[in-house]
N, C-alpha and C positions, 0 to 999 in steps of 0.2 A: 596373499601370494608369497608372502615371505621375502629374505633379498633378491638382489634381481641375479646375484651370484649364485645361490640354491636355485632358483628356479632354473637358470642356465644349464647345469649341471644333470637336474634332473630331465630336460628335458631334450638331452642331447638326443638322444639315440630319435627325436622327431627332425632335427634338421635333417637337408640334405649335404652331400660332401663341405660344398661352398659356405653352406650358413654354416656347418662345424668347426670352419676355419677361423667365420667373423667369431663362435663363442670362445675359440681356445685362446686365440688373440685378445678379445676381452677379459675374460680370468688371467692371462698369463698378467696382465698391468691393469690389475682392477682397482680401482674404479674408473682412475686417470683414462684409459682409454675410449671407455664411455660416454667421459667429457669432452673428446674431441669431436672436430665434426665428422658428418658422414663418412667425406672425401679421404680425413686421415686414418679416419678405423679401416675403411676401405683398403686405403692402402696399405697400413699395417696387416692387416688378413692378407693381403695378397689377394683381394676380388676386387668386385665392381662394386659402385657405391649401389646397384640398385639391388644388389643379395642384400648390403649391410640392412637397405629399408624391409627386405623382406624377412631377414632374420628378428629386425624387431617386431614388424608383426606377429612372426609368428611365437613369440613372446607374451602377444597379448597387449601389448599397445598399441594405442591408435594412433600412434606415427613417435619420430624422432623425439621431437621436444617434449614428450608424456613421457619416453625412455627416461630421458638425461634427468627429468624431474624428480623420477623415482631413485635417483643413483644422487641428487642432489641432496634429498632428502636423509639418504644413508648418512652419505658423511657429515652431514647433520650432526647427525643422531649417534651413528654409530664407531665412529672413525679413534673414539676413547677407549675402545673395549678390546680388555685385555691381549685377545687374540691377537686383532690385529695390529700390535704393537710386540707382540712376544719374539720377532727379531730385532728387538732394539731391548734384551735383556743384558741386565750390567754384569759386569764382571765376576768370572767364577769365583765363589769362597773357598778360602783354605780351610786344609785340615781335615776338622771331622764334619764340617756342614756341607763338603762337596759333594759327599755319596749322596745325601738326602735330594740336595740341588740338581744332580745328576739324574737324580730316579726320576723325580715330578717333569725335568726337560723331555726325556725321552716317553713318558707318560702321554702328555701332554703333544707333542707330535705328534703321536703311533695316534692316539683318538682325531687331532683335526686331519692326520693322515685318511684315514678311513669315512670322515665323516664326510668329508671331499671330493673323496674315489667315486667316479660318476659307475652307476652298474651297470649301464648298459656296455661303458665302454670294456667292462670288465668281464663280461657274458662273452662279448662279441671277441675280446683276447681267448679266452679258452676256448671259444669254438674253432679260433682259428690254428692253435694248437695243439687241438684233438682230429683234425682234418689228416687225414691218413693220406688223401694225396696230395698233399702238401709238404715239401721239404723245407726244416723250418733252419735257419740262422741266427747265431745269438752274435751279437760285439757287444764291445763295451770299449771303454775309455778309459782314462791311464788308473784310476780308483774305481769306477765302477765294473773292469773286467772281472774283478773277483766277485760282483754277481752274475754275470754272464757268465764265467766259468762254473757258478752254482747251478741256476739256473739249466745250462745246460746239461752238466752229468745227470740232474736227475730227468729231465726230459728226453735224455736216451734210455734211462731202464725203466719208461712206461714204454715209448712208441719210436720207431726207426725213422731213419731218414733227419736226425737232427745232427747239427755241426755249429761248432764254436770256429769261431774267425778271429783269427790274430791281428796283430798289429803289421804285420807284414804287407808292405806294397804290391808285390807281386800276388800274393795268395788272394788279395780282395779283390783286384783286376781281374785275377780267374776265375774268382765266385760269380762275378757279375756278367764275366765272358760268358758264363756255363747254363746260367740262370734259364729255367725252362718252367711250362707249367705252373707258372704261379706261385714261386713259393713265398713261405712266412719270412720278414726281417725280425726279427727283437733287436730292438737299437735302446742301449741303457748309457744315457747320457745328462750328466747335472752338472751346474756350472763348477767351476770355468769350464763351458762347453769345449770336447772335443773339437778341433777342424777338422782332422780327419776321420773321425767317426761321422762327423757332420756329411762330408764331402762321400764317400760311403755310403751311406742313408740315401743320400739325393739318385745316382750311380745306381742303386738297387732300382729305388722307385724307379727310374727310367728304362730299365730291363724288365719291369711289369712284376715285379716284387711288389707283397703288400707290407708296408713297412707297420711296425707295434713299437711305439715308443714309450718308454718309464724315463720319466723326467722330473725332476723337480716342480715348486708350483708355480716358477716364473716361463717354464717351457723352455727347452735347448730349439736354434734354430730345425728342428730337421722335423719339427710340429707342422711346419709346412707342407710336408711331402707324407707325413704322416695319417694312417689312414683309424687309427686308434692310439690315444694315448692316457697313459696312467701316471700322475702326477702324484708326487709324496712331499714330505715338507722334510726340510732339512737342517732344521734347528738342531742347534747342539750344544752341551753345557763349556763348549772347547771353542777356542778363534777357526777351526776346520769344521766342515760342513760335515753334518754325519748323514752315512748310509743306511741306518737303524729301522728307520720307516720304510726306505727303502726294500729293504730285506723283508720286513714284513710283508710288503705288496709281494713279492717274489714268492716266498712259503707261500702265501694262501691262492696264487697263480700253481702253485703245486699242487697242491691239496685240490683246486677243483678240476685240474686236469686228471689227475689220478681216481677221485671221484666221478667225472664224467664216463672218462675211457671203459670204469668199471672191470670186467674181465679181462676185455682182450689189454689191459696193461696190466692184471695182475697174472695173465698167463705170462707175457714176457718178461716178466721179474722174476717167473719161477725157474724161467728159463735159466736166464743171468746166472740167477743165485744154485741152479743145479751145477751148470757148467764150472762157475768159480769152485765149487766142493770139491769135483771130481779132481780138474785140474791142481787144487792143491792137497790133494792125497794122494794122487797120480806120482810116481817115480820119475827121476828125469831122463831123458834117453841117455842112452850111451856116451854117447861124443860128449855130451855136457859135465858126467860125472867122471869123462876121464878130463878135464880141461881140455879138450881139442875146440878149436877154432874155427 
């Protein structure tokens, strides 16, 4: 069966809403939360204890104590290995052994990044982002709005109807005010989690937004209201947490959106890319080239 962490992973996309909650709350404090009992995974998920017993069923175990046994075992066994020790790496080297030190950290994320990324949640992101009647929302948080700023431009020159949200009070009140027909959140959120990207996320979900959240592997609170999420690892060869794996989940969030959409996104890039020509070969009216106002 493998860990009981692969297996979880792999077999998201068979829970329902409620047991995806107990798996993300499990991975987010693995293995420790495992080890607690029902009652407290319970309430860390935010369910009832009796999803938590039916989540592990449907696991494959014949009840709690076979669970905890196979997670006892792990740490056992596995709790030495490298990986899971590879954020308690020592202090960056100077000089010329940084670059080397630097490469193999971001190496080494970008692979247990990917190796991590559950696919269904990843399928079920791009179909929600190729959904043409769906207006989609990007945030982000005081470091990660430079991927939501990414993220976004390029998902306006496949498909219409996307918009970047700033940090603005007023502006998010009237996203949520305006929210109709179901549309997409992208909520990109890594510790130190946002509050008010947090408090945002929650506010969408309540106006019937389906939230998509790209988080780190400990999970930002808004996992909760969260209806997909995409976790990256955030090791780095620096005391700042890097967005590098990050980024990578975002490109290849491009790349399958652009692949899926197929034509109708690469007719409206030709579009784009006609208009921008014309307009910058185009002379500028009058009033412009005389300085009028």
């Amino acid at each position: 069966m493998g860990s009981v962490a692969s297996h979880t992973r792999e077999s998201l996309a068979t829970f329902s809403d409620s047991e995806r909650k107990v798996a993300r709350a499990l991975l987010a404090a693995y293995p420790v939360a495992g080890l607690e009992t029902v009652a407290q995974l319970a309430a860390r998920a935010g369910v009832s204890p009796p999803t938590v017993v039916r989540f592990v069923a449907r696991l494959g175990y014949s009840g709690y104590p076979a669970f905890q046994e196979a997670l006892r075992h792990e740490v056992n066994e596995g709790m030495g290995s490298p990986l899971r020790q590879y954020g308690d790496h020592p202090a960056a080297p100077d000089n010329d052994d940084l670059l080397p030190y630097a490469a193999s950290t971001f190496v080494e994320t970008l692979r247990a990044t990917f190796n991590e990324l559950p696919p269904a949640e990843f399928a079920r992101t791009v179909e929600l982002l190729c959904d043409a009647k769906r207006s989609v929302y990007v945030v982000g948080g005081r470091f990660s709005r430079v991927l939501a700023d990414y993220l976004t431009s390029h998902l306006k020159l496949l498909r219409p109807g996307v918009s970047m949200v700033t940090d603005d009070e007023l502006e998010r009140l009237a996203v949520g005010a305006d929210v109709a027909r179901g549309p997409v959140l992208v909520a990109l959120d890594y510790r130190r989690y946002d509050v008010d990207t947090v408090r945002f996320a929650q506010w969408m979900d309540e106006r019937g937004a389906t939230v998509v959240l790209l988080t780190d592997q400990w999970l930002s609170p808004i996992s909760r209201v969260a209806k997909v999420v995409l976790p990256s690892r955030v090791e780095a060869p620096s005391p700042f947490d890097s967005l590098v794996p990050a980024m990578a989940v975002v490109e290849s969030l491009v790349a399958a959106v652009s692949a899926q959409l197929g034509e109708r996104g690469r007719s409206r890039l030709e579009l784009i890319e006609d208009t921008r020509q014309r307009w910058g070969s185009a002379p500028a009216p009058d009033r412009y080239e005389r300085g009028s106002r």
